[in-house]
C-alpha positions, 0 to 999 in steps of 0.5 A: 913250896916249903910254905905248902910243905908247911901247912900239909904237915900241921894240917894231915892229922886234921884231915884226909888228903885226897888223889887231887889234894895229893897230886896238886901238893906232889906236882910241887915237889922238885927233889927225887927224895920229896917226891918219892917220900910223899909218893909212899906216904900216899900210898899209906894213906891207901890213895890210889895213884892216878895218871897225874900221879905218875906224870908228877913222879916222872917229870921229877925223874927227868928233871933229876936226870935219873931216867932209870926211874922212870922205868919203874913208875906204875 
């Protein structure tokens, strides 16, 4: 993921992700911390999150144990 993480970051200012381009990259994120930071860098780039969006960040919560932040999706 750290090879990915790479690119995206060299490549943004060349190019505007998209909702599935975000969502394959944000699938891909295993730390609450990654995960929340590109979820809020999405949402600067004004994509709207869809239903794969928030099953990425809830699957993330979970795997974290941090279930209280699953409440809070959407």
């Amino acid at each position: 993921m750290s090879d990915a993480r790479n690119v995206y970051h060299s490549l943004k200012h060349e190019f505007k992700p998209n909702l599935i381009t975000s969502n394959i990259l944000l699938s891909g994120w295993k730390s609450v911390e990654e995960v929340e930071s590109f979820f809020k860098e999405m949402r600067d780039l004004k994509i709207k999150p869809d239903l794969v969006t928030y099953n990425c960040l809830i699957d993330v919560y979970c795997k974290n144990r941090q279930m209280e932040k699953t409440h809070k999706v959407g």
